[in-house]
Steps between C-alpha positions, in 0.01 A plus 500: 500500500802599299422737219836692471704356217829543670332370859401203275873463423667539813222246649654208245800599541520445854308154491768409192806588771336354783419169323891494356632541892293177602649328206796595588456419906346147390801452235756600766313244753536235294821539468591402845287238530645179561400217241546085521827551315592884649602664812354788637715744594444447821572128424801571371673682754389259759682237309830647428528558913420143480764414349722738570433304884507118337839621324658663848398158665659276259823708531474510867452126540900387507436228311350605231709862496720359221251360243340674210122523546307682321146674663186578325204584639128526386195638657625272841638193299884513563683304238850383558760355221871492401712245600568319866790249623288320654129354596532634801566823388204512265288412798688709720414828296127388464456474850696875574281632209196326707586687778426885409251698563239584213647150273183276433662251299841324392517383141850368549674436126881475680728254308741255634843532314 
């Protein structure tokens, strides 16, 4: 048993500092947690190497090379837009998109002008 006033002290002291550290562990855990409409960042870096892949594609692909497409990416979901010459363009840039590594879906919004 604690008697000595400043043992008695330093004894809540240290459980007041210890219990602020695993709010501030729990806070900072949180933080990178990934929600329904939030990346982790984890998440997040995963995605813009998607991308950054889906984008190199689209420009390496020589018919597409010229066209303005825009590349967004989310937690897998790769979503292209901008505008296309043609239908088979705008299925032509799905289908590359498709085709790399770590994409899980297409949500194609390309417009024919």
């Amino acid at each position: 048993m604690i008697t000595n006033p400043k043992e008695t002290t330093m004894f809540k002291t240290n459980h007041i500092i210890k219990f602020l550290a695993c709010l501030v562990l729990v806070a900072g855990f949180t933080g990178c947690a990934a929600t329904s409409q939030q990346e982790s960042t984890g998440q997040y870096i995963d995605n813009s190497i998607i991308t950054s892949k889906v984008k190199a594609a689209i420009f390496d692909e020589p018919s597409l090379k010229t066209l303005q497409i825009k590349v967004e990416s989310f937690k897998g979901e790769v979503q292209l837009s901008g505008f296309v010459d043609s239908a088979a363009s705008v299925n032509k840039a799905e289908a590359v998109a498709r085709g790399v590594q770590g994409v899980i879906e297409v949500k194609n919004d390309l417009i024919v002008k």
